[in-house]
C-alpha positions in Angstrom: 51.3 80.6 129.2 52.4 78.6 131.7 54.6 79.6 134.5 57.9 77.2 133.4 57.9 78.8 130.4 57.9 82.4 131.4 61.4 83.8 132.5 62.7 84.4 135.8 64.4 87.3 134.9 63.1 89.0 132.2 65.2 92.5 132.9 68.4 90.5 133.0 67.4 89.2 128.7 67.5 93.2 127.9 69.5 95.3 130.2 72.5 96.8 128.4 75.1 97.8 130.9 75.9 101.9 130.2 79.0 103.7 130.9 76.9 105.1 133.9 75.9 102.5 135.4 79.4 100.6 135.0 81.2 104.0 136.8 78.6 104.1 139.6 79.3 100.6 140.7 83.0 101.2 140.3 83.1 104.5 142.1 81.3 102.3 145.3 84.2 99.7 144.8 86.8 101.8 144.6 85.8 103.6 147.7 85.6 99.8 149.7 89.4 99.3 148.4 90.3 102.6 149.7 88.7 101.4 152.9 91.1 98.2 152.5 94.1 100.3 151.7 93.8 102.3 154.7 94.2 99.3 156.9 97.6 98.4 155.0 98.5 101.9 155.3 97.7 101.6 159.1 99.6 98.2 159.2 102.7 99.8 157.4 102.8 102.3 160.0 102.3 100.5 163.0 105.2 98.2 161.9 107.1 101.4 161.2 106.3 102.3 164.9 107.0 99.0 166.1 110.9 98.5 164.9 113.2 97.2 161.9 111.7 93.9 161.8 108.0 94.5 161.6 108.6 97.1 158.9 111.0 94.6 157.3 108.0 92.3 157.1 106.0 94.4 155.9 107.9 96.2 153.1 108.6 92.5 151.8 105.2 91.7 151.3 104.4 95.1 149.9 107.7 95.0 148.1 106.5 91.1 146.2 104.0 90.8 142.9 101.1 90.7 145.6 101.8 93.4 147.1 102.8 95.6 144.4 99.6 94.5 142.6 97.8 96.2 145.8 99.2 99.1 145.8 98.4 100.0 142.3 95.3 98.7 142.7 94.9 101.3 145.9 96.5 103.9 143.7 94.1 103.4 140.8 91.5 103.1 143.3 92.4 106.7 145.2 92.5 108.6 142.0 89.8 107.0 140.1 87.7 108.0 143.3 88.8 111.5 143.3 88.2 112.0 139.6 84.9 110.8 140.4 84.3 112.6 143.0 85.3 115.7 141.0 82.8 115.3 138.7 80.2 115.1 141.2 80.8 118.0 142.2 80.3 119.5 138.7 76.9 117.7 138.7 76.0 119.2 142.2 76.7 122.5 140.7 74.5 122.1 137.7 76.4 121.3 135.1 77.0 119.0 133.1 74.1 116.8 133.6 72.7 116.4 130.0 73.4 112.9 128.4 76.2 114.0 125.6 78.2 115.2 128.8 77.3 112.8 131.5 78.8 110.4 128.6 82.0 112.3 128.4 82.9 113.5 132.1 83.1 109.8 132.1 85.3 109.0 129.7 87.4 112.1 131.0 87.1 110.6 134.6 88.5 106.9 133.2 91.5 108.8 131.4 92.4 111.3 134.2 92.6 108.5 136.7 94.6 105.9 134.1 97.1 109.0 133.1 97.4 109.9 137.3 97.9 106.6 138.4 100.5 106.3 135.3 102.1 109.4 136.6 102.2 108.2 139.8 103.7 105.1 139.2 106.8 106.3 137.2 107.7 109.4 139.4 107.5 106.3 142.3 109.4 103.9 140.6 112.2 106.8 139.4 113.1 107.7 143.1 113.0 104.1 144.2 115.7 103.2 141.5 117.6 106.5 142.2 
């Protein structure tokens, strides 16, 4: 067989992505856009500290599409991570480390943090329209 033929990959023709793999990398991401978010946060409050017209600015931008697509980013971000993190702390315990509920802590962890960030979002929006 000669070398040109061969792949260059091989793994990459028959790795199937699992629902482990997929939350591992996301619960790495969504610890780098907490990171991020923490920066904002420090920028919203040194404007805050710094007078009306630096918050101003900065509640504009956070207030626009861009900004509001941040910030629920960040908020799916924080409580996807802490749903994660909850269910490590399960597995550091010593349970639930067999497949069938590896599998569905996962799935629990996906809906938690979609139904939180839902939660969060409409009890924000509520008392910023009242």
């Amino acid at each position: 067989m000669r070398s040109a033929e061969r792949p260059l990959s091989p793994h990459l023709q028959v790795y199937r992505w699992q629902l482990t793999s997929v939350l591992s990398i996301l619960h790495r991401a969504a610890g780098i856009a907490l990171s991020a978010g923490a920066i904002v946060l420090v920028w919203w409050l040194v404007a805050a500290a710094s007078g009306p017209d630096a918050y101003d600015a900065v509640a504009d931008f956070l207030g626009s599409w861009l900004g509001l697509l941040l910030l629920f980013g960040w908020t799916a971000s924080l409580f996807y991570h802490l749903c994660n993190g909850i269910r490590h702390l399960v597995w550091d315990t010593g349970y639930a480390l067999d497949l069938k509920h590896v599998y569905a802590g996962g799935w629990v962890v996906l809906a938690a943090a979609g139904v939180l960030t839902l939660i969060a979002w409409v009890v924000g929006i509520e008392s910023w329209v009242s």
